[in-house]
C-alpha positions in Angstrom: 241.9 216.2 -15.5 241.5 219.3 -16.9 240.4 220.9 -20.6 242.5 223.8 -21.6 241.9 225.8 -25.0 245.2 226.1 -26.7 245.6 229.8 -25.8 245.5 229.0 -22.3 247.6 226.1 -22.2 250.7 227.9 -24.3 250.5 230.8 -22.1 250.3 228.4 -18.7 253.2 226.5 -20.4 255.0 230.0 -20.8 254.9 230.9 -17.8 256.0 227.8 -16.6 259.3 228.1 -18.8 259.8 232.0 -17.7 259.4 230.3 -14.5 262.3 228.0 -14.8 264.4 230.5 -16.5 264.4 233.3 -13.7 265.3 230.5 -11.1 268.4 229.6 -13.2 269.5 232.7 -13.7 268.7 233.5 -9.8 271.1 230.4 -9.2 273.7 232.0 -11.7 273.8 235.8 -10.3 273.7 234.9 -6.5 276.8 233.6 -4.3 275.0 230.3 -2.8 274.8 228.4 -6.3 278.3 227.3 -4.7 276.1 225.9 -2.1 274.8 223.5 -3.8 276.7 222.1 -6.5 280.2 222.2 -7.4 281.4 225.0 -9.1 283.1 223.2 -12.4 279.8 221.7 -13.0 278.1 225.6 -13.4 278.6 225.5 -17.4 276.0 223.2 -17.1 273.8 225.5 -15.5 274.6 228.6 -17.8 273.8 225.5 -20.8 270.7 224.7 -19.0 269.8 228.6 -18.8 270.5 228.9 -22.6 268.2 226.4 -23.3 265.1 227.7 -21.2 265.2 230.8 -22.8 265.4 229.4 -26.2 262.4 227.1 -25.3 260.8 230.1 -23.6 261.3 232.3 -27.0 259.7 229.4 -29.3 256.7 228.9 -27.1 256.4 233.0 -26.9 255.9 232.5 -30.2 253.7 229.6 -30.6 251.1 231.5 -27.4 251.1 234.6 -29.5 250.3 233.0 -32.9 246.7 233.7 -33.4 246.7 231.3 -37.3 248.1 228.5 -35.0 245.2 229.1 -32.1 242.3 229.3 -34.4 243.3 225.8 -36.4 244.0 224.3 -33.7 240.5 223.2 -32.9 241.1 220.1 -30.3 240.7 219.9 -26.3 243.9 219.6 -24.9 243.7 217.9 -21.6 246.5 218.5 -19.0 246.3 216.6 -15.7 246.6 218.7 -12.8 249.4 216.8 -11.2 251.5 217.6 -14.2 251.0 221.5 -13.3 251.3 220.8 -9.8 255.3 219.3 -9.9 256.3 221.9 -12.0 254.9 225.1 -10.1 255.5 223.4 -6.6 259.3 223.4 -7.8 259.3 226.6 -9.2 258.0 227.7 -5.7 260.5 226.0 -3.6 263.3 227.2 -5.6 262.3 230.7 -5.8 261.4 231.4 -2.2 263.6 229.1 0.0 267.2 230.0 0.0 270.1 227.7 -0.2 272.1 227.7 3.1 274.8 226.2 4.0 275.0 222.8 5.8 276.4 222.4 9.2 276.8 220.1 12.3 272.9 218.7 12.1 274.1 217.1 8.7 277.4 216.3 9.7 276.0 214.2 11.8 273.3 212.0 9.8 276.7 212.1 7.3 279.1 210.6 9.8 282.7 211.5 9.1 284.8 210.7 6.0 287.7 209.1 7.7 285.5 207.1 10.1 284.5 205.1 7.3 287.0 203.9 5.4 285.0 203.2 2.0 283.9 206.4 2.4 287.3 207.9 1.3 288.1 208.7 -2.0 291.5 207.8 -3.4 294.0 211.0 -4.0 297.4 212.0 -4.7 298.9 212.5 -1.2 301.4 215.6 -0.6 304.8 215.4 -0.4 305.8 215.9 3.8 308.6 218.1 3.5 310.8 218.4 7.3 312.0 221.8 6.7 308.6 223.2 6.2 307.6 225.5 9.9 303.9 225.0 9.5 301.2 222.9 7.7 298.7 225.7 6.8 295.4 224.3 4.9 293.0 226.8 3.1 290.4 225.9 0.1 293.2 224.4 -2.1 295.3 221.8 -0.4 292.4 220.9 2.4 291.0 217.4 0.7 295.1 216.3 0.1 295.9 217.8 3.6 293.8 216.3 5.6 293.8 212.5 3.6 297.6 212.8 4.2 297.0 213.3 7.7 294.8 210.5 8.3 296.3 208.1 5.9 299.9 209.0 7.0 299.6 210.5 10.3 303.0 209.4 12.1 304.9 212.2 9.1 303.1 214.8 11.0 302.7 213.9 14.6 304.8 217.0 16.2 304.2 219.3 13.1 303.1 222.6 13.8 299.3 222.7 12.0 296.8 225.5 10.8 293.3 225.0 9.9 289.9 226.6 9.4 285.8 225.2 9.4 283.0 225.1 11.4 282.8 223.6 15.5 281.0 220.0 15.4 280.6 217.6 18.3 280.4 214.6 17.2 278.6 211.7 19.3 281.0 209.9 22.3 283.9 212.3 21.7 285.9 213.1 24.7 285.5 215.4 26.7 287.9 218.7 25.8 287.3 217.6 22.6 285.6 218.8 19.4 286.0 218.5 15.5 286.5 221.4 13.2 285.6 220.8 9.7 284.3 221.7 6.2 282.0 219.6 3.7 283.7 218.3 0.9 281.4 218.3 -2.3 282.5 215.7 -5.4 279.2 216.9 -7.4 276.5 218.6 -5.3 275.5 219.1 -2.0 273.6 215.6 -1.9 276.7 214.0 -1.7 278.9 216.2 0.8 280.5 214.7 3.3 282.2 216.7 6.5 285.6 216.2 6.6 287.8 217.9 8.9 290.6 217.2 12.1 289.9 216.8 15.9 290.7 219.2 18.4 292.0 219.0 21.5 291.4 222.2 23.8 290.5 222.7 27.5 287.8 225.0 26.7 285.7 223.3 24.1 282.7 224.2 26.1 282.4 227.5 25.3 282.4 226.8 21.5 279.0 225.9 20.0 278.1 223.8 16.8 278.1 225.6 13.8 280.2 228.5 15.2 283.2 229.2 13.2 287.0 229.2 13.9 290.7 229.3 13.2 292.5 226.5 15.0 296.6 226.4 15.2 298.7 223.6 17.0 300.2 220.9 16.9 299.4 217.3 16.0 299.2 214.3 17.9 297.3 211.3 18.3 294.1 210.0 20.3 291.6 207.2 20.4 288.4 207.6 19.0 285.6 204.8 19.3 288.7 202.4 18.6 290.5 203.9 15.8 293.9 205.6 16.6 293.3 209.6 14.5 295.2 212.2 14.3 293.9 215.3 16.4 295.2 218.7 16.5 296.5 220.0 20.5 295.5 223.7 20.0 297.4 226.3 21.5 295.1 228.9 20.0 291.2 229.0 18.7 290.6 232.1 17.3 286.6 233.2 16.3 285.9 233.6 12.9 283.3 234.6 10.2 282.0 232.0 7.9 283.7 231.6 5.5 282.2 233.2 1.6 282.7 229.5 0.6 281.7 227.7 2.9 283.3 223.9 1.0 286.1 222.1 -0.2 285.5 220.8 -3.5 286.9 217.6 -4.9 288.9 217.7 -8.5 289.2 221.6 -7.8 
């Protein structure tokens, strides 16, 4: 435990609170808050920001207040551990940046569509036979690709475009490979990967985490017992990642 005079506690509780309100506002004015949490939840975060500095402008004022220093004549006592969880935060969230997750996650996850009660409910998309092409982008992916596991003989035959990252996931077949995107409901401690199989004859020369554009048709195959739909490409095209990097649920 430690004794601080009230000077020197308000100003270590300052900073502490200037601390807190430069990561939040790092968080707000860079692209990867996205990365973390989803992005109809970042009121709260400009909320949270407004409060910090509001805190941070009372206790300015209470550090600097000589009348309230000299009267106040007791021993505050602070217990290092206290100190310790709140600059050890400050530090991680100022000097590690957020990345993106990938295939080393996607696999402690497992896949959406393997497990069933995994699978959130949703409004399924209307399978129109005159449409040429099932194209799915940021909008439509979480609908898209429900539809296509929960209704998967309306699209067998369909010609299919689709975007994400290369993942191999654990007894797939050989010539085969997943291509996905993480799926956020509230932050990124709840995404889950969800995405289509591919089939392609050279699926070796893609790596994990490597980015594409996959276009085909779809079909069927058996994977570790279950009968999923899986994309027969006739064309995997290299990509950059994407600027957002996730599907977000409720979007």
């Amino acid at each position: 435990m430690f004794r601080y005079k009230p000077l020197a506690e308000n100003l270590l509780k300052l900073s502490v609170l200037l601390g807190f309100s430069l990561l939040f506002y790092n968080a707000l004015t860079e692209e990867s808050l996205t990365r973390i949490i989803n992005p109809q939840f970042i009121g709260n975060i400009k909320l949270g920001l407004a409060l910090l500095i509001l805190l941070t402008a009372i206790q300015t004022l209470k550090a600097f207040d000589r009348r309230h220093n000299k009267a106040c004549s007791c021993h505050h006592t602070v217990g290092q551990l206290s100190y310790m969880i709140f600059i050890g935060t400050l530090f991680l969230g100022l000097m590690i940046p957020a990345s993106p997750l990938g295939s080393a996650t996607a696999e402690q996850k497992g896949l959406k569509y393997i497990h069933a009660a995994s699978a959130a409910p949703v409004s399924l998309p209307a399978v129109s036979p005159s449409q040429p092409a099932v194209i799915i982008n940021d909008e439509n992916h979480i609908r898209q690709v429900t539809a296509l596991y929960e209704n998967t003989p309306a699209f067998v035959g369909r010609e299919l475009q689709i975007r994400g990252f290369v993942y191999h996931p654990d007894q797939i077949p050989a010539n085969h490979f997943m291509v996905a995107r993480f799926e956020i409901s509230c932050c990124a401690a709840d995404a889950i990967p969800s995405g289509l199989f591919v089939e392609w004859n050279e699926e070796r020369s893609l790596k994990n985490d490597s980015w594409v554009e996959i276009q085909g048709k779809v079909d069927t195959f058996v994977y570790l017992g279950n009968k999923l739909p899986v994309i027969k490409a006739n064309r995997v095209t290299p990509i950059k990642p994407l600027s957002s990097p996730y599907v977000y649920s409720n979007k």
